[in-house]
C-alpha atoms as one frame of an Amber mdcrd trajectory, in Angstrom:
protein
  -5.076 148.568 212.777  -1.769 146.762 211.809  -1.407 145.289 215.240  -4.839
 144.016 215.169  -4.222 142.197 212.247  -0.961 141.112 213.740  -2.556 139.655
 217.076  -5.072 137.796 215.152  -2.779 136.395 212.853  -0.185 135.262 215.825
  -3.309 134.301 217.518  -5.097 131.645 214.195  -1.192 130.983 214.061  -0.852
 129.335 217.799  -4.306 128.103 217.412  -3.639 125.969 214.055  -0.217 124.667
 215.773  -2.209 123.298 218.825  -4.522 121.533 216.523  -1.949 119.449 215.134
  -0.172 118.712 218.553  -0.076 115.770 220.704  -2.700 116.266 223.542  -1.029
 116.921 226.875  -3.485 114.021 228.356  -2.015 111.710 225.502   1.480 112.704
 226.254   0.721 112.532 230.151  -0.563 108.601 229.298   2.357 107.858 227.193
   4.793 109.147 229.830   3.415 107.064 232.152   3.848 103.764 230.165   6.106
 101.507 232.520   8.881 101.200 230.002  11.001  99.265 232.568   8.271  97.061
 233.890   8.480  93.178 233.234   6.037  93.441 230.811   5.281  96.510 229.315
   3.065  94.398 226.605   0.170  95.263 228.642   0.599  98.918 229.225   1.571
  99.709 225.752  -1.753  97.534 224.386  -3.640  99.591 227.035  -2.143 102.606
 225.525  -2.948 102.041 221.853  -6.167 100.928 222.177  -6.977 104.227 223.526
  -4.967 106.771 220.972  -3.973 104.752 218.479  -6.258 106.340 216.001  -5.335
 110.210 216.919  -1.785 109.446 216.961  -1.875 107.860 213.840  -4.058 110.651
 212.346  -1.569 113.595 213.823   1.370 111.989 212.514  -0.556 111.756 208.971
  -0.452 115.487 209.401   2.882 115.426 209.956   3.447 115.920 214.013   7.202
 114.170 214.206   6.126 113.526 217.985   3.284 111.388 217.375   5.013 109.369
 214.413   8.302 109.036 216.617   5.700 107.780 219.724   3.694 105.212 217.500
   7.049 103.755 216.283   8.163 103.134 219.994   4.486 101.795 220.627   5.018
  99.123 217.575   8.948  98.552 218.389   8.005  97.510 222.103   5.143  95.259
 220.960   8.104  94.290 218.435   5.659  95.027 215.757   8.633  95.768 213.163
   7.102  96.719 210.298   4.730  98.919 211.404   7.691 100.251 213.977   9.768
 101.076 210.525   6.921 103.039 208.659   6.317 105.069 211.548  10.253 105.804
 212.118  10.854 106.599 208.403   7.845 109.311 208.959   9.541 110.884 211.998
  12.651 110.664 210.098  11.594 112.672 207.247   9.912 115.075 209.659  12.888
 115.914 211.019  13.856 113.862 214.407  17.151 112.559 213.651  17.221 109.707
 216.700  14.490 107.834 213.869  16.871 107.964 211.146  19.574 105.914 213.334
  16.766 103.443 213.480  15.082 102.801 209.928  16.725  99.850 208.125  18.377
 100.456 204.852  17.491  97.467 202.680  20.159  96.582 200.124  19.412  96.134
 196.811
């Protein structure tokens, strides 16, 4: 009866993490952004006007991914402040490459 319990929990467990994942068909999109394109403008606007909302709603429930993609979105549309919220979210969840990039205003 104990492994019962066990699988299910393991299995709500796996389930639950998925939830609050980034898509593979959103990270499939965002992987094939041409970053090194002329203009990336256009593939980037392409991509946010499709998944801006879930990305910004995942990263809300704090998936570091999605908050560490959304501030590359907004830095390559050189969208700054928006870039900056979304870095000092994936900083405080935990990816350390966003904390090189927040700006520390001085008081």
């Amino acid at each position: 009866m104990k492994h019962v319990g066990f699988v299910f929990f393991v299995s709500a467990f796996l389930m639950v993490k998925s939830a609050f994942c980034v898509p593979a068909t959103m990270q499939n999109a965002y992987d094939n952004i041409c970053w090194t394109c002329y203009s990336p403008e256009v593939a980037v606007q392409n991509f946010l006007s499709k998944y801006r909302e879930p990305l910004r709603n995942l990263c809300f429930k704090k998936d570091a991914k999605a908050c560490e993609m959304m501030a590359t979105l907004y830095s390559a549309l050189q969208n700054d402040i928006d870039a900056q919220d979304y870095y000092q979210m994936a900083c405080k969840l935990g990816v350390k490459d966003s904390c090189a990039r927040v700006d520390v205003e001085e008081e």
